[in-house]
Residue frames relative to the residue before (quaternion, step in Angstrom):
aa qw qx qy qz dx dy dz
X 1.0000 0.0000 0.0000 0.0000 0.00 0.00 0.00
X 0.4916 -0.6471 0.5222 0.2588 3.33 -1.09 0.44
X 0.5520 -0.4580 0.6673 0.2006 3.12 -1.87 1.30
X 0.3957 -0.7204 0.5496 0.1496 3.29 -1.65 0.92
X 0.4495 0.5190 -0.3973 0.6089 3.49 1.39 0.42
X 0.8229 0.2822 -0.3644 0.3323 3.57 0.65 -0.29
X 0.4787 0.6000 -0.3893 0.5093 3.17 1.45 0.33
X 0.6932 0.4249 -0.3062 0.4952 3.76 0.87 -0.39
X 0.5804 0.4891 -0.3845 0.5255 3.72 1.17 -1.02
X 0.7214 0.3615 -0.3559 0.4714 3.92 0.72 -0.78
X 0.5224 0.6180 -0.3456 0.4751 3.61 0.74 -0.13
X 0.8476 0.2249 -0.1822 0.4447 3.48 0.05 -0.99
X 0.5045 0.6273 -0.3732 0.4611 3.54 1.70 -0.53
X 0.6497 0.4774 -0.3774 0.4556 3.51 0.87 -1.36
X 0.7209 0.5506 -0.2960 0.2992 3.94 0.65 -0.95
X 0.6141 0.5767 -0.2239 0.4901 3.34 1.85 -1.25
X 0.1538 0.7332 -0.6130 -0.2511 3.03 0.68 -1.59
X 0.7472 0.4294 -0.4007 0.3110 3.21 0.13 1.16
X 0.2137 -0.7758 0.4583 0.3773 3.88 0.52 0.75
X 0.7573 0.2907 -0.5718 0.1226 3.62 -0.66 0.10
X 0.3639 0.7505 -0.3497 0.4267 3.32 1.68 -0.05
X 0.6523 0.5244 -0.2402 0.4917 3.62 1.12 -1.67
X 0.5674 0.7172 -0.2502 0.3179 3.22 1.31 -1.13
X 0.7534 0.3757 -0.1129 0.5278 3.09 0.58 -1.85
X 0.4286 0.7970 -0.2465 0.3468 3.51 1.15 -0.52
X 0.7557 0.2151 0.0718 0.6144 2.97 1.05 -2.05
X 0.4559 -0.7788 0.3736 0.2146 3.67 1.08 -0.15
X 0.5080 0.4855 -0.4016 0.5873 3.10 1.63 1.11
X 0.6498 -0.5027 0.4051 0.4012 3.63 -1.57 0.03
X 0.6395 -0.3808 0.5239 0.4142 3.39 -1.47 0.30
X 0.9051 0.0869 -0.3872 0.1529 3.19 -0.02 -0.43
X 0.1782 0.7488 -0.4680 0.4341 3.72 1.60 1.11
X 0.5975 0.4115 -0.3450 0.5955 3.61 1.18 -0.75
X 0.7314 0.4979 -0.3616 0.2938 3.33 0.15 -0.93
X 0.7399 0.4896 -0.2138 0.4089 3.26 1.15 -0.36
X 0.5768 0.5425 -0.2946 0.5350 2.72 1.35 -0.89
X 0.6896 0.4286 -0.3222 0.4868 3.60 0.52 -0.69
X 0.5877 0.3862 -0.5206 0.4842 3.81 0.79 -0.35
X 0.5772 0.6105 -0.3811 0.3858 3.94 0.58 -0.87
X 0.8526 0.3496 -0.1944 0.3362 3.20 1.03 -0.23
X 0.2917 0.6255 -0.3515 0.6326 2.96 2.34 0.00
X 0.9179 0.2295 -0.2379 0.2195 3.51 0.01 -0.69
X 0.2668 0.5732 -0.5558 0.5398 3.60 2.47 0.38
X 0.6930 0.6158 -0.2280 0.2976 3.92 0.36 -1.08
X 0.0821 -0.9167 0.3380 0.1966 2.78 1.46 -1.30
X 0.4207 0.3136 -0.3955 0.7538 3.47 1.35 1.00
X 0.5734 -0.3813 0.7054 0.1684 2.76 -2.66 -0.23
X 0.1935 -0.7796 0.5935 0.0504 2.85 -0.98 1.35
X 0.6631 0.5324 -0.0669 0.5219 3.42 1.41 -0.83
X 0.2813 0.6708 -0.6429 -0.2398 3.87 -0.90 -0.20
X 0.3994 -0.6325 0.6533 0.1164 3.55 -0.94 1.13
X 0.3219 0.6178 -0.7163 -0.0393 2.88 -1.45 0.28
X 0.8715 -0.2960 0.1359 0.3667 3.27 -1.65 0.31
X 0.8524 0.1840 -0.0611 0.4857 3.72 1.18 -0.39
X 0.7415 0.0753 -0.1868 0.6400 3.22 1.47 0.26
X 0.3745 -0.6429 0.6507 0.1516 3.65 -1.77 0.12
X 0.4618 0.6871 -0.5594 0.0401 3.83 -0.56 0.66
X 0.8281 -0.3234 0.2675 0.3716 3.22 -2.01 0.31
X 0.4396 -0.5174 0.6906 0.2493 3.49 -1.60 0.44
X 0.6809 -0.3527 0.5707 0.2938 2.98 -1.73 0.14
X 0.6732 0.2447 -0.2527 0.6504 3.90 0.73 -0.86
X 0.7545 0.3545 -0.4656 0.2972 3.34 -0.21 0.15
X 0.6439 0.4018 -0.3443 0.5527 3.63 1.66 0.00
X 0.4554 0.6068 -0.5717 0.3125 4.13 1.06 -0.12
X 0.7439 0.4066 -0.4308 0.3093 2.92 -1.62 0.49
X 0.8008 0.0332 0.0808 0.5926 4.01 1.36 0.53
X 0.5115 -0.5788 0.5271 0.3544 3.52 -1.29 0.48
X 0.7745 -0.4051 0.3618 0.3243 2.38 -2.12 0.21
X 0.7859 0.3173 -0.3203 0.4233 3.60 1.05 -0.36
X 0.4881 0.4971 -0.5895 0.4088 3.29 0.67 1.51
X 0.5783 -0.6977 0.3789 0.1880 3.38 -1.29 1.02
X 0.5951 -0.6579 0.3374 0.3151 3.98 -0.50 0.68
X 0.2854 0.6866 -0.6685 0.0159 3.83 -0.72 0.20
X 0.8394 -0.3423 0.2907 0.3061 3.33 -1.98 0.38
X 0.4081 -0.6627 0.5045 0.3739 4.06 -0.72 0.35
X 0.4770 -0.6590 0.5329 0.2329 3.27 -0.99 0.51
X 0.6769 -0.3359 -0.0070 0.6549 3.24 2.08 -0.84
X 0.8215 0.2092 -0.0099 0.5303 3.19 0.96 -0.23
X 0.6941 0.2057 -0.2339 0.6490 3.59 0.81 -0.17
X 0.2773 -0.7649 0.5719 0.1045 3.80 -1.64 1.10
X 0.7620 0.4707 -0.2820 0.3440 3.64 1.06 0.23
X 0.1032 0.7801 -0.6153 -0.0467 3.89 -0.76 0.43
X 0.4773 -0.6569 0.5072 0.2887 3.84 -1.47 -0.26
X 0.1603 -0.6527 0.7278 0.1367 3.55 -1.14 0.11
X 0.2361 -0.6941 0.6065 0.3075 3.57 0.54 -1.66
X 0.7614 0.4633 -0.3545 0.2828 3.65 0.53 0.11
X 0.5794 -0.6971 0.3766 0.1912 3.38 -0.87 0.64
X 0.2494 -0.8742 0.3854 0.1580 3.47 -0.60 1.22
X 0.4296 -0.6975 0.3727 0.4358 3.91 -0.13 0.64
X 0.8584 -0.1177 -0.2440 0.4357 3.29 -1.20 1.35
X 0.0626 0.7939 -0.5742 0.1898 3.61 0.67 1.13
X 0.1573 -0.8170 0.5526 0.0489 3.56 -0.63 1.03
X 0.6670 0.5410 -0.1301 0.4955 3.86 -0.90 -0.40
X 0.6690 -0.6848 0.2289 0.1762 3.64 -1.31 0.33
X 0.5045 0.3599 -0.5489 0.5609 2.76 1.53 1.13
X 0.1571 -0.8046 0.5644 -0.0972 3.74 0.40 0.82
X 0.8457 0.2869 -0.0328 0.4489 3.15 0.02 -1.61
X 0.8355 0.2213 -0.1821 0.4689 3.55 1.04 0.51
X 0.2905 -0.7302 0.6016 0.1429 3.85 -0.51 0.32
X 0.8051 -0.4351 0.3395 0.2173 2.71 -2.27 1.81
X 0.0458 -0.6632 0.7425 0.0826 3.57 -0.87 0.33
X 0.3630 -0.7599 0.5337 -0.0769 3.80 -1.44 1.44
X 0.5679 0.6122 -0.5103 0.2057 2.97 1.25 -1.00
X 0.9277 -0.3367 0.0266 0.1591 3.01 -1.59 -0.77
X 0.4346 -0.7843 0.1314 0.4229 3.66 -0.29 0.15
C-alpha cells in the first residue's frame, strides 16, 4: 500500500513538474521529494518521472489510463491516472487545467 507522502509528493510533482516548487508546496526540501519519489519508482518498479537537468515530466505509466486533461491519483495497481475536472489554485505545469484527485486507493 502506499505511504501518504507518496501519493501527495507524486501528486503535486506530477502538477508542478518542478521539484522545488513541489517542495515549497509540501514544506519539505527538494531533496525529500526526490526520494520520496525515487521510493516510489521503485515499490512501482518503473519511472514515473524523467528528470533531467532542466525539466521533470510524466512517463507514459505515469500518464496511462486518460488524457492529458485528466488529473493524477495513486494506482490501485497498475494504472496512475483518474479525473475530477477541477482546477487547483495556482497549479502550474501540465496538469494546469485540472486538480489531484485522492480518492481512494
Amino acid at each position: 500500500m502506499l505511504e501518504r507522502r507518496e501519493i501527495e509528493s507524486f501528486v503535486v510533482l506530477a502538477e508542478e513538474l518542478h521539484f522545488g516548487r513541489t517542495a515549497e508546496r509540501l514544506h519539505v526540501s527538494r531533496a525529500r521529494v526526490s526520494q520520496t519519489i525515487q521510493g516510489l519508482e521503485r515499490r512501482v518498479g518503473a519511472p514515473l518521472f524523467e528528470r533531467t537537468s532542466r525539466s521533470v515530466r510524466l512517463t507514459p505509466l505515469a500518464r496511462r489510463g486518460g488524457s492529458p486533461r485528466r488529473a493524477v491519483r495513486p494506482p490501485p495497481a497498475s494504472g496512475l491516472l483518474a479525473s475530477d475536472g477541477a482546477q487547483p489554485a495556482g497549479a502550474r505545469g501540465h496538469f494546469a487545467q485540472n486538480s489531484a484527485s485522492m480518492t481512494s486507493l
